[in-house]
C-alpha positions as CSV (number, residue, x, y, z in Angstrom):
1,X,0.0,0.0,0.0
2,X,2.5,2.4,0.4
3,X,3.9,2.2,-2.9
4,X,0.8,3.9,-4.2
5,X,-0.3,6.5,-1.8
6,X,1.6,9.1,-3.8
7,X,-0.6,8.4,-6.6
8,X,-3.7,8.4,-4.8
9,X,-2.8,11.7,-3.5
10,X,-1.9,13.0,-6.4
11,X,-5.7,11.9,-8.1
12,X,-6.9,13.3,-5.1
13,X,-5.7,16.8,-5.9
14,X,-6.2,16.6,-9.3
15,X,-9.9,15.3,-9.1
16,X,-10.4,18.2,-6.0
17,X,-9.2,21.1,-9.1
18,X,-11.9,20.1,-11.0
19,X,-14.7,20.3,-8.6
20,X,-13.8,23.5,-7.8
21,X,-13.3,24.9,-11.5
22,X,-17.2,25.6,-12.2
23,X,-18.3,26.8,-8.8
24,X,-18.6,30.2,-10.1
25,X,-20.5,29.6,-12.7
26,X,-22.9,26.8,-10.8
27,X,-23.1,30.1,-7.9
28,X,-24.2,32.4,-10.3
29,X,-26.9,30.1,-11.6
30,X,-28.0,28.8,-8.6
31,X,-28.5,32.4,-6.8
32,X,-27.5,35.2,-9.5
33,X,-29.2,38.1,-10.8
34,X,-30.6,37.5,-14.1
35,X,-30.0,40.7,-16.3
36,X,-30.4,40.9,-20.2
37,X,-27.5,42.6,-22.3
38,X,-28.1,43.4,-26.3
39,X,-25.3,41.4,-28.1
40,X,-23.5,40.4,-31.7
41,X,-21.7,37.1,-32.4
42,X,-19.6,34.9,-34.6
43,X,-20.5,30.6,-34.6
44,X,-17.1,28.9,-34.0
45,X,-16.0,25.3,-33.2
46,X,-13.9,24.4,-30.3
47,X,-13.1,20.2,-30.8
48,X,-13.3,19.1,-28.0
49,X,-16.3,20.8,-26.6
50,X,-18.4,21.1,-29.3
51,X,-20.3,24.1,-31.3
52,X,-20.7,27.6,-29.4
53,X,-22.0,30.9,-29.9
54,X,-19.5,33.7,-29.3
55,X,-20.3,36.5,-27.3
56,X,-19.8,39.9,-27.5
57,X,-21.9,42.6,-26.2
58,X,-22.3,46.6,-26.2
59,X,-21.1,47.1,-22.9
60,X,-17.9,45.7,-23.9
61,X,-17.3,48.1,-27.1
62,X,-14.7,50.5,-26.7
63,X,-15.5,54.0,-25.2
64,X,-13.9,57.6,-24.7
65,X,-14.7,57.7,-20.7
66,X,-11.1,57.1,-18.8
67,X,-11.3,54.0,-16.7
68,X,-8.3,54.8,-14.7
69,X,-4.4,55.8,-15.1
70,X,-2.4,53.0,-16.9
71,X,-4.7,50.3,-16.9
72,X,-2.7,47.7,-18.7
73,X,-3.8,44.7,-21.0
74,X,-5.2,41.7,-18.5
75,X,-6.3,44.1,-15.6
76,X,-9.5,43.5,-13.9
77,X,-11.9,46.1,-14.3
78,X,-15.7,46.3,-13.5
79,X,-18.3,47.4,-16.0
80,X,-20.9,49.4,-14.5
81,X,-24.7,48.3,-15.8
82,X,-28.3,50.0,-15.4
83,X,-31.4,48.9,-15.6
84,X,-33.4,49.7,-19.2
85,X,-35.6,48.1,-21.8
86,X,-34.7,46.1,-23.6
87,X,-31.9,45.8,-22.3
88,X,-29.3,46.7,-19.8
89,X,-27.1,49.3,-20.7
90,X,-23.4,50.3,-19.7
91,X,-22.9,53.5,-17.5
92,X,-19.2,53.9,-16.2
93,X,-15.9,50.8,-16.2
94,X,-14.3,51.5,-13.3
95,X,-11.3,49.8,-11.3
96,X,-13.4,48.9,-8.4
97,X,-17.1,47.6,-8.5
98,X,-19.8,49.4,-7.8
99,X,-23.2,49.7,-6.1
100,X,-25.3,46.4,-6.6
101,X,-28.7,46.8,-6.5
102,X,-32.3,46.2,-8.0
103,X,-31.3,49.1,-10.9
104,X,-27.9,48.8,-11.0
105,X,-24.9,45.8,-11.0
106,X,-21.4,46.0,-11.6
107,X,-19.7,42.9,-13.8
108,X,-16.3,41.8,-14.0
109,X,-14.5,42.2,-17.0
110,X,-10.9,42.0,-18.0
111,X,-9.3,44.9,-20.0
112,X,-7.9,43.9,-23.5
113,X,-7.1,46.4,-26.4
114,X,-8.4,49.0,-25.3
115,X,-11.9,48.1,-24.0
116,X,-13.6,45.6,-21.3
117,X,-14.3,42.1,-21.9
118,X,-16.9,40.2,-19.5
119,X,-15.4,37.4,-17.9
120,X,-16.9,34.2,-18.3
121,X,-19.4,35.1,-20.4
122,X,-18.5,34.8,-24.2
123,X,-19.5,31.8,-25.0
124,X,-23.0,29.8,-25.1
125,X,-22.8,26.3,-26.0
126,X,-25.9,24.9,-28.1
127,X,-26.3,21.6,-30.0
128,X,-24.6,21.9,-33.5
129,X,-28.2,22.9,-36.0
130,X,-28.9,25.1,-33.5
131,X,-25.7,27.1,-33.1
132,X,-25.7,27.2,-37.2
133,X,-29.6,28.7,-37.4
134,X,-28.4,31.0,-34.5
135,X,-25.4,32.6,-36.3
136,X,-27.6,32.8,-39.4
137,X,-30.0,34.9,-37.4
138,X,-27.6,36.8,-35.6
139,X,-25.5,37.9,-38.6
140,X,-29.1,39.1,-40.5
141,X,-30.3,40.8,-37.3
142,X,-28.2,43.4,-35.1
143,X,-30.8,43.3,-31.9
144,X,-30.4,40.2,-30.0
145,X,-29.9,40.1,-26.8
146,X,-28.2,37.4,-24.2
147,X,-29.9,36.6,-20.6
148,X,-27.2,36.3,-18.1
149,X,-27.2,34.7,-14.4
150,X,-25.2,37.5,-12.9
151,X,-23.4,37.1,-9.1
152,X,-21.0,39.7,-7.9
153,X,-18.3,37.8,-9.6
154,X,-19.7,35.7,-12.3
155,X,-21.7,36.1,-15.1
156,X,-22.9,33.3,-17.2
157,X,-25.2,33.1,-20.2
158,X,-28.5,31.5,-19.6
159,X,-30.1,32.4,-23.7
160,X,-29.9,33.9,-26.5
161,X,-33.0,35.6,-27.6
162,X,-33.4,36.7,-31.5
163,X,-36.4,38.3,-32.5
164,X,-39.0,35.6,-31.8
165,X,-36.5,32.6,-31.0
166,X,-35.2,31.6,-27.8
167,X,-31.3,29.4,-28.1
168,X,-30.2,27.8,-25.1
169,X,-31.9,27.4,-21.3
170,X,-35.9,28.2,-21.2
């Protein structure tokens, strides 16, 4: 037996790092917000886990507010959401998150060429003729919008909602 202890230990720790991996996003489902953002996307393919949507959304395109001196490439930075219809719309990126409230939340993003990128949240996985009809629809139709489980951490998409078709979670 002692011969293999070492391994066990070793499958142990590895089995332990990836229970842990998706707690954020299983948090933010379980007990998050759920906020709507209007968004654009392109339908790639990722072998080994299938079809996806990716995500972009307004609050992430570049803007000519100041976030903060020297923010660098790979720094966290918080975009700053209120409520509106349809949608949720972007009110300050800031270096420290905000209030988080019934009319307002604050989402994590990571700074990359010059504008935020939400973490987490840029890719919806959907069964392979779905993912196709969505990208179809997406590419002829500029408002669509993404439902997102939002915790003060974590946001994850829930659906993708083009004009009268729902993709992903009901």
């Amino acid at each position: 037996m002692s011969k293999w202890w070492p391994i066990v230990v070793v499958l142990a720790l590895q089995l332990g790092a990836l229970a842990l991996l998706p707690q954020g996003a299983a948090k933010a489902r379980a007990s998050g917000a759920e906020i709507t953002l209007r968004t654009v996307a392109v339908d790639p393919w990722d072998p080994l886990a299938g079809r996806y949507v990716v995500l972009r959304y307004a609050v992430e395109e570049p803007f000519d507010g100041l976030v903060g001196p020297g923010v660098v490439d790979g720094e966290t930075v918080w975009i700053r959401v209120g409520r509106s219809e349809p949608s949720w719309e972007r009110t300050d990126v800031t270096l420290t998150p905000g209030p988080w409230n019934e009319r307002q939340r604050s989402l994590r993003a990571t700074w990359r060429g010059g504008r935020p990128e939400l973490d987490g949240a840029s890719r919806l996985y959907l069964p392979e003729e779905e993912c196709l009809e969505a990208d179809r629809l997406l590419r002829n139709n500029p408002e669509s919008y993404v439902d997102l489980a939002v915790s003060e951490d974590t946001a994850v998409p829930l659906r993708l909602r083009i004009d009268e078709r729902t993709f992903g979670a009901p």
